[in-house]
C-alpha positions as CSV (number, residue, x, y, z in Angstrom):
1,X,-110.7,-31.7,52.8
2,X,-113.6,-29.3,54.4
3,X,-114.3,-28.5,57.5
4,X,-117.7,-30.3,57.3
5,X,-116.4,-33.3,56.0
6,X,-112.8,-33.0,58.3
7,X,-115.3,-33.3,61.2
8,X,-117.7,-36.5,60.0
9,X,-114.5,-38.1,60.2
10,X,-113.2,-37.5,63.5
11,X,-117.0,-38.1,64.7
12,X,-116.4,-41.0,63.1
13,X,-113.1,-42.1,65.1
14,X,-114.4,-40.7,68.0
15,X,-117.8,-43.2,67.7
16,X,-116.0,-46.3,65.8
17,X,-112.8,-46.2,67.0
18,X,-110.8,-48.9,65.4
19,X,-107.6,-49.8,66.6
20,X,-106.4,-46.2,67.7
21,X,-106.5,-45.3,71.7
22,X,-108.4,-42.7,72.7
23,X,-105.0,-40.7,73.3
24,X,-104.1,-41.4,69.5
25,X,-107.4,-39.8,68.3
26,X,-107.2,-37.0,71.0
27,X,-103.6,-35.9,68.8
28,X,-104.9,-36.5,65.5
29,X,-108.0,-34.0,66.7
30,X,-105.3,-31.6,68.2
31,X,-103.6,-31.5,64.9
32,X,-105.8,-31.1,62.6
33,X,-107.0,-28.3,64.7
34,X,-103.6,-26.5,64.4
35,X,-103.6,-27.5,60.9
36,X,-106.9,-25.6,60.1
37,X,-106.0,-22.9,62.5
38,X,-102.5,-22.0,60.4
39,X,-100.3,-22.8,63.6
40,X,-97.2,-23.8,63.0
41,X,-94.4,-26.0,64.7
42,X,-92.0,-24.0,67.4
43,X,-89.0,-22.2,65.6
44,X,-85.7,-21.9,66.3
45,X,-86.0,-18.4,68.1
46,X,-83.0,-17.3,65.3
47,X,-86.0,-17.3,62.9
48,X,-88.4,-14.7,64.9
49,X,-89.2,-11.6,63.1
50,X,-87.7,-8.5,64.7
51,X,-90.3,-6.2,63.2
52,X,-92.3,-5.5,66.1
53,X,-94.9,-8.2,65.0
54,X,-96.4,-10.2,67.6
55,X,-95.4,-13.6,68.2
56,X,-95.8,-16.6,70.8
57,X,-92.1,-16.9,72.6
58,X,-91.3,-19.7,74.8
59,X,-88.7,-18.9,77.2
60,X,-88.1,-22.1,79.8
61,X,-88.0,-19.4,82.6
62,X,-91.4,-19.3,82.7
63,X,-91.9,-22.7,82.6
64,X,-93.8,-24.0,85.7
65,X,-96.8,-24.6,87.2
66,X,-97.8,-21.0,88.0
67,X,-97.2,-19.4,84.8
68,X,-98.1,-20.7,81.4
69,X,-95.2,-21.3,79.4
70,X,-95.7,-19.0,75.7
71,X,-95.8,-15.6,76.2
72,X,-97.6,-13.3,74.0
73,X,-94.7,-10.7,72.8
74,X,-92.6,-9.0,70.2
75,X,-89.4,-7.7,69.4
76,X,-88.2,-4.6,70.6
77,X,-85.5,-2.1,69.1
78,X,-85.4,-0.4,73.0
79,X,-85.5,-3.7,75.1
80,X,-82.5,-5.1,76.8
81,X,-81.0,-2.2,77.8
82,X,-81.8,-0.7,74.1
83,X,-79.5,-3.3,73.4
84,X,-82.4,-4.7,71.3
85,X,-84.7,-8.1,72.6
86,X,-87.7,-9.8,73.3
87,X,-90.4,-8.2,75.7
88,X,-93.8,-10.1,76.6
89,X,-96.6,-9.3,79.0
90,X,-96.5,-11.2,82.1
91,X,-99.4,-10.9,85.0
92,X,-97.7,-9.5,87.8
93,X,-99.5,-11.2,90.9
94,X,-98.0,-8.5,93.5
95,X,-99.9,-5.6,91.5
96,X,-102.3,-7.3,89.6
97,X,-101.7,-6.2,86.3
98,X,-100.3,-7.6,83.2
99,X,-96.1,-5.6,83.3
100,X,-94.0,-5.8,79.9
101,X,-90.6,-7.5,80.6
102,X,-87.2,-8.6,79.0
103,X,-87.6,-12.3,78.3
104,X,-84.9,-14.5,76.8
105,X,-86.9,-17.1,74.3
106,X,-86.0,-20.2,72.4
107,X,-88.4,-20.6,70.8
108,X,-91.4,-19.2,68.7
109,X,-94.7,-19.3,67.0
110,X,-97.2,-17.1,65.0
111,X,-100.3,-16.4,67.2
112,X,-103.1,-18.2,66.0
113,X,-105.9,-16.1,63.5
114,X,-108.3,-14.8,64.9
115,X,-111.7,-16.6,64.7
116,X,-114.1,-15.8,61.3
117,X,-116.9,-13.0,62.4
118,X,-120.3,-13.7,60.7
119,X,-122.3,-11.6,59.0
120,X,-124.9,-10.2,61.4
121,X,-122.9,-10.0,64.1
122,X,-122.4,-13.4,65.5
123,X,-118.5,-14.8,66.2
């Protein structure tokens, strides 16, 4: 299905709903976002790619109301104590920067694509 017609539908639900609940059509929008997007489910952190290439990582220490919960990171040959592990950037509110740390993750994602740049310079 297009994009063009993908969205006449959910315009559709969201001006005609039937029997689904505003919650209902709310998740169908969020996944056929993710769909279109090429995000994926969360993985098994087992599965993460220990190139180097950055990931999402969830890691439930960082799972409360002042931090958000994925972390942008990557696998690192030197982290751990060169032991090898997961590093992410976190915003360190005493310095006000963003500080690369060892994390322990469970879980992980691909970061989503980048959005499509026009021609003629628009995003």
């Amino acid at each position: 299905m297009e994009f063009d017609e993908e969205a006449a539908e959910i315009l559709s639900l969201l001006t005609h709903p039937t029997t689904n609940t505003q919650i209902d059509i709310c998740e169908e929008i969020a996944q056929k976002s993710d769909t279109q997007s090429g995000q994926r489910e969360w993985q098994p952190i087992e599965s993460a790619p220990k190139d180097g290439t950055p990931i999402r990582l969830y890691d439930p220490e960082y799972d409360d109301e002042e931090m958000n919960s994925s972390l942008d990171g990557h696998w690192s040959d030197g982290a751990h104590d060169d032991q090898g592990g997961f590093q992410a950037a976190v915003w360190d509110n005493s310095q006000d920067y963003f500080a690369t740390v060892d994390v322990n993750p469970t879980h992980w994602t691909p970061l989503p694509k980048p959005p499509a740049i026009r021609t003629g310079g628009e995003a």
